[in-house]
MIDOSE-1310 file (N, C-alpha, C; in nm, 2 decimals, decimal comma, always signed):
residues 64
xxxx	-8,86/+3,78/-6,16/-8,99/+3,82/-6,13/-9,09/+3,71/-6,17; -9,18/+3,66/-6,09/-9,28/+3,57/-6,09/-9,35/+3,57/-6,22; -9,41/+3,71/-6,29/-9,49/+3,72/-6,37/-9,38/+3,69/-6,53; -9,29/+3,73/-6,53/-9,18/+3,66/-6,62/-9,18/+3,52/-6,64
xxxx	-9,13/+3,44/-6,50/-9,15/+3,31/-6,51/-9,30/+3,24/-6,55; -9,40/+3,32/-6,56/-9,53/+3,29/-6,57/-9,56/+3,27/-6,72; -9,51/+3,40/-6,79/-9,51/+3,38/-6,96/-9,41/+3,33/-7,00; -9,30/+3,28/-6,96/-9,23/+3,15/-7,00/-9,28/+3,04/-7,02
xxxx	-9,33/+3,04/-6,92/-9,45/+2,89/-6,90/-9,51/+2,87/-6,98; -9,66/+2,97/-7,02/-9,71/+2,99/-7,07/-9,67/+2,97/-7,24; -9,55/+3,04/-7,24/-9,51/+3,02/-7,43/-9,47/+2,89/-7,45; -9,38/+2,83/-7,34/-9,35/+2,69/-7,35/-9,48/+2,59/-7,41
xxxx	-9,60/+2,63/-7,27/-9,68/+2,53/-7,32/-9,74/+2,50/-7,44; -9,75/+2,65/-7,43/-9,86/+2,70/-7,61/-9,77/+2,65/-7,71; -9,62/+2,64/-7,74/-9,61/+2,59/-7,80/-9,56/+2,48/-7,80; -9,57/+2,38/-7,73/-9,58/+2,22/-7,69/-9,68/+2,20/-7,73
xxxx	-9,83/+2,26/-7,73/-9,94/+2,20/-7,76/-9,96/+2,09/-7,85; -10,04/+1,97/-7,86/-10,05/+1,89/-7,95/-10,16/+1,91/-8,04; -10,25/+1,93/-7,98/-10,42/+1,92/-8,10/-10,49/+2,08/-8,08; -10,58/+2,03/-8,13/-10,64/+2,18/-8,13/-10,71/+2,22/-8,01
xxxx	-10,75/+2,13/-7,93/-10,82/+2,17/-7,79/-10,71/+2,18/-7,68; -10,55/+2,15/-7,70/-10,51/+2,19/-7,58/-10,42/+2,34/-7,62; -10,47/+2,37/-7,79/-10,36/+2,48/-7,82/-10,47/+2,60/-7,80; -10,59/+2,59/-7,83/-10,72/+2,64/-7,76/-10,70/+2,69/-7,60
xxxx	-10,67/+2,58/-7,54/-10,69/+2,57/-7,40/-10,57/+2,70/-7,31; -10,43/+2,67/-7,39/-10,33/+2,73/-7,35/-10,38/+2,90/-7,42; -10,46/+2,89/-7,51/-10,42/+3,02/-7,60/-10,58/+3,10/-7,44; -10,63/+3,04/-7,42/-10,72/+3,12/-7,29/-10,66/+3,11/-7,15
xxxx	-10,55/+3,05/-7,12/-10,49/+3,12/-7,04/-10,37/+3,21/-7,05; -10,34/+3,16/-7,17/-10,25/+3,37/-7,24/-10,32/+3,50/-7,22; -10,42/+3,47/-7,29/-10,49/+3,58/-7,26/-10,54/+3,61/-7,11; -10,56/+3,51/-7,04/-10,57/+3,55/-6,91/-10,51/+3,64/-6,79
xxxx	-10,41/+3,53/-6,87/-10,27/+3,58/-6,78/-10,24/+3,76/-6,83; -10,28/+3,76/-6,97/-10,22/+3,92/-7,00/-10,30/+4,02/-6,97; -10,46/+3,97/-6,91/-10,53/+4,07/-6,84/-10,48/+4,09/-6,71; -10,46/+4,00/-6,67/-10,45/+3,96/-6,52/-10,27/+4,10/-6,50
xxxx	-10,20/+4,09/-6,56/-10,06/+4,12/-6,57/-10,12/+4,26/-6,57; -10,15/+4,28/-6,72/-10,23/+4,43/-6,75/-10,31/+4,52/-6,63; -10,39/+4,46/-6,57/-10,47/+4,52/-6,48/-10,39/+4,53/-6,34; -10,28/+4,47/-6,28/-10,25/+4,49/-6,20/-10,09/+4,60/-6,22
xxxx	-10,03/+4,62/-6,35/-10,02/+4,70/-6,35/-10,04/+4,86/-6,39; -10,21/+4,86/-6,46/-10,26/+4,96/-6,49/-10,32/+5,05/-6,35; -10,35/+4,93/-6,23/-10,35/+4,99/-6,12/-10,24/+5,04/-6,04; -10,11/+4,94/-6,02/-10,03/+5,02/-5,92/-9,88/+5,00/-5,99
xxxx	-9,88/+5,01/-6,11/-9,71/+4,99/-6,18/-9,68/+5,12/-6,22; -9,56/+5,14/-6,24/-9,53/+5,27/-6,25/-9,59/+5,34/-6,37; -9,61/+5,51/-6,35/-9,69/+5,56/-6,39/-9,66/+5,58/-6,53; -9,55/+5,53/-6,59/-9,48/+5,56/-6,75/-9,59/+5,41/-6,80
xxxx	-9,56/+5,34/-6,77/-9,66/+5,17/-6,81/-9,79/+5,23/-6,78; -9,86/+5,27/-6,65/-10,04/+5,23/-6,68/-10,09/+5,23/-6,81; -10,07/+5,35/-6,90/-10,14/+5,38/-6,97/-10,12/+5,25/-7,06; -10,01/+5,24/-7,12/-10,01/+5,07/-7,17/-10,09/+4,95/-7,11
xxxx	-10,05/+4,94/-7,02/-10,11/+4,83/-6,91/-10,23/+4,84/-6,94; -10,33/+4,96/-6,92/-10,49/+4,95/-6,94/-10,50/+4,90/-7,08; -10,43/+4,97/-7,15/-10,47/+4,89/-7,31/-10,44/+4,77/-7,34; -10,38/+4,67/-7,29/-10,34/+4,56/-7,28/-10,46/+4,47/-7,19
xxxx	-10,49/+4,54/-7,09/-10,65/+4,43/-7,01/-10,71/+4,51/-7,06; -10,74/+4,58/-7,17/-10,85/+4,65/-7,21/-10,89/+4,51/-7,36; -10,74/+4,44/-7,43/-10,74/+4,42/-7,55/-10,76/+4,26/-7,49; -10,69/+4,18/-7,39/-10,71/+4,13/-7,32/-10,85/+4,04/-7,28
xxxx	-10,95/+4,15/-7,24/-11,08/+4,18/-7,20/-11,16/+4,13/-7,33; -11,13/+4,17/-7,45/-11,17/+4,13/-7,54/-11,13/+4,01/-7,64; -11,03/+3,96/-7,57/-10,99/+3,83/-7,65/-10,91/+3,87/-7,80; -10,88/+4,00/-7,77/-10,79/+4,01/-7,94/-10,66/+3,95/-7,88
């Protein structure tokens, strides 16, 4: 699945990071990426996950 390979990436880089502005940098596309994940399946992923899913682009949304 695409979005699997996506937070592979993602943990890879984040934890590659070298200084504090590219561990910054990766840590706001984590969160990006987990709204982005979250809200597309709080809209059409199966009905046992939305409710999770919202709370995740809900926490997402807020940067926790």
């Amino acid at each position: 699945m695409e979005a699997v390979r996506l937070i592979v990436a993602s943990r890879r880089a984040l934890a590659g990071s070298g200084d504090t502005d590219e561990v910054v940098a990766e840590a706001w596309q984590a969160q990006a990426l987990a709204q982005a994940i979250g809200s597309r399946f709080a809209v059409s992923g199966p009905p046992e996950l939305r409710g999770e899913a919202l709370g995740l682009t809900e926490l997402a949304g807020r940067g926790c």
